[in-house]
C-alpha positions in Angstrom: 32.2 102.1 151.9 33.3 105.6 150.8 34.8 106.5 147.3 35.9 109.4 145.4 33.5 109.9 142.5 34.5 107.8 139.3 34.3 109.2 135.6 32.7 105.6 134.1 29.0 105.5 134.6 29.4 101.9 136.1 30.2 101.8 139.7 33.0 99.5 140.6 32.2 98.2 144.0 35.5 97.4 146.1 35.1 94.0 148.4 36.4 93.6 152.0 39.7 93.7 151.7 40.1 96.7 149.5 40.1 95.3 145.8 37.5 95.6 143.2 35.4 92.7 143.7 32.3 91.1 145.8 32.1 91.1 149.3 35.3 88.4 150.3 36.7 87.9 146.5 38.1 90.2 143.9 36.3 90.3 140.2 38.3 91.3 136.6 36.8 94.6 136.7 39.5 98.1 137.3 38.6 102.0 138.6 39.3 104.2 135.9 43.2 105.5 136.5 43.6 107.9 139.5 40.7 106.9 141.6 40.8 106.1 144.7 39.0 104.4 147.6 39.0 104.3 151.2 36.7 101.1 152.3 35.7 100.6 156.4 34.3 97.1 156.8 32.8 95.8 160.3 32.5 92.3 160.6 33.1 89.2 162.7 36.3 88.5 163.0 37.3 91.1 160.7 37.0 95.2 161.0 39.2 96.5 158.3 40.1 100.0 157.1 41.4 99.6 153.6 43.1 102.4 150.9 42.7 101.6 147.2 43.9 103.4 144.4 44.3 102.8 140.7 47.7 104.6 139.3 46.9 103.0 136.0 43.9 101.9 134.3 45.5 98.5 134.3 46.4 97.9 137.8 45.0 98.6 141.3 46.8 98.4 144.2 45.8 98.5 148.3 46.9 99.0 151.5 44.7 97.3 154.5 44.4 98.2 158.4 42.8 95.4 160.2 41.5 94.4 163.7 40.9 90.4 164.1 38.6 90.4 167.1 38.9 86.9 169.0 42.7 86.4 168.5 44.4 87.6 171.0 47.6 90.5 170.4 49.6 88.4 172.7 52.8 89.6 174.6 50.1 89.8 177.4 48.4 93.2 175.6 45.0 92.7 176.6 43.6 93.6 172.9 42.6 91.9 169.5 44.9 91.2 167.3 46.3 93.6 164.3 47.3 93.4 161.2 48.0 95.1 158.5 48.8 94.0 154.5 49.1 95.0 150.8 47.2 94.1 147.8 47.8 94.4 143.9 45.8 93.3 140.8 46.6 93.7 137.2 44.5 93.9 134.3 45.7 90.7 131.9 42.4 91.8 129.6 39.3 93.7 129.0 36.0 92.0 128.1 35.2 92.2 124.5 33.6 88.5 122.9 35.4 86.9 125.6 35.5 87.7 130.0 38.1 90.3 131.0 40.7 88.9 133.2 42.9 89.8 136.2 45.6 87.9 138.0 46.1 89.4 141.9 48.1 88.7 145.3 46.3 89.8 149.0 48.5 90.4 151.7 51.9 89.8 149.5 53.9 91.6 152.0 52.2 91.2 155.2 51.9 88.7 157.6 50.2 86.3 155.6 46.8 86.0 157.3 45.4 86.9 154.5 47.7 85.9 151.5 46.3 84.5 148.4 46.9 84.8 145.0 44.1 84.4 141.7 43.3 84.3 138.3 39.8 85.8 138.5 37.7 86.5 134.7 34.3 88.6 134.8 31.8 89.0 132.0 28.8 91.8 132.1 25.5 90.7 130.1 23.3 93.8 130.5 23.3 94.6 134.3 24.6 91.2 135.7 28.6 91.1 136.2 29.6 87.2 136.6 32.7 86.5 137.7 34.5 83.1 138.5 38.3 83.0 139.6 41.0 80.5 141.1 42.5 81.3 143.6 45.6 80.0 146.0 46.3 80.4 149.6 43.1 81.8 151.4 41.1 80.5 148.5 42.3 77.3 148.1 40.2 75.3 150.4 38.0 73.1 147.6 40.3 70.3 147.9 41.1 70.6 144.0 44.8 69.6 143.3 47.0 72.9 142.5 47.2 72.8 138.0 50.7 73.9 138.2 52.2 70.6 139.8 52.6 69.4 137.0 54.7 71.8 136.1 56.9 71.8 138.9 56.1 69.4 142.2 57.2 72.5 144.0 54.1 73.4 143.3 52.4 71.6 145.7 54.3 73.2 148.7 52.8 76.4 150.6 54.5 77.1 153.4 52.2 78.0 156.0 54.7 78.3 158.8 55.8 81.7 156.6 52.2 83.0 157.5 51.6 85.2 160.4 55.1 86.9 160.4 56.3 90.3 161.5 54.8 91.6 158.6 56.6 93.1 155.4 58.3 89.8 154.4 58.0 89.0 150.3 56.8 84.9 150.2 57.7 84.6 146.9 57.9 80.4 147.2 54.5 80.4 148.5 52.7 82.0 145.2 50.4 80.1 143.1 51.5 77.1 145.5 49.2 75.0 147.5 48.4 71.3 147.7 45.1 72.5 146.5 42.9 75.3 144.8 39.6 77.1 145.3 37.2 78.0 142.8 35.3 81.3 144.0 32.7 83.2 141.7 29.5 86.2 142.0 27.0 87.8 140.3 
């Protein structure tokens, strides 16, 4: 990972996809405003080329290149599959007595390979940054039931035929919706 220098004497590490966070999941913590980030990850399936930048100290958004190695580009190209997405978090709180927290959407406007959205809180005690988070879509695979269907049995309807689109297509009846939720957390 490359990154412009930062004026806070804390390092806020960026995960694979681009966002502040821990190797696959985002954390409460923000750049100061006007930094920016390029990230390169090499993985299995993944390699991804992701832009970060913080406009305000309050939000951080992302844009995300990605090669998926093992699915196939189809139309008979005889190359892995691409992909490309956005990503946007916003600062809800900072830590003080209590955990800062964030609430964020991956991939809202791409093909939705990706697409998740979270509530994720962090809390620093000395050098050790814990962070725990729920999380929809690509996170939700703890077989929890979704909170919000209560509210709405709406709620329990993600429509996963909506993923893997042309791309640049706003799901807005897919957010915060899911049969179930995931629980994710790191220190």
């Amino acid at each position: 990972m490359f990154a412009s220098s930062e004026s806070n004497s804390n390092y806020i590490s960026k995960n694979n996809h681009g966002i502040s966070g821990l190797i696959n999941v985002p954390n409460a913590r923000f750049s100061d405003e006007g930094v920016s980030a390029l990230t390169i990850y090499r993985g299995e399936p993944d390699r991804k080329y992701s832009f970060t930048f913080s406009p305000f100290n309050w939000m951080e958004g992302g844009f995300y290149y990605s090669d998926i190695t093992g699915k196939a580009y189809g139309s008979g190209y005889l190359q892995s599959y691409k992909d490309k997405g956005f990503n946007v978090k916003f600062k809800l709180k900072d830590q003080d007595d209590y955990p800062a927290l964030a609430i964020g959407l991956n991939d809202f406007a791409g093909t939705g390979i990706y697409a998740s959205e979270y509530l994720v809180s962090s809390y620093k005690i000395n050098n050790f940054d814990f962070t725990l988070g729920i999380g929809w879509g690509t996170f939700s695979d703890h077989g929890i039931k979704n909170p919000f269907r209560y509210i709405d049995d709406e709620f329990e309807t993600r429509d996963v035929s909506s993923n893997e689109t042309q791309g640049g297509e706003f799901s807005i009846g897919n957010y915060l919706s899911g049969k179930d939720v995931g629980i994710f957390g790191g220190v």
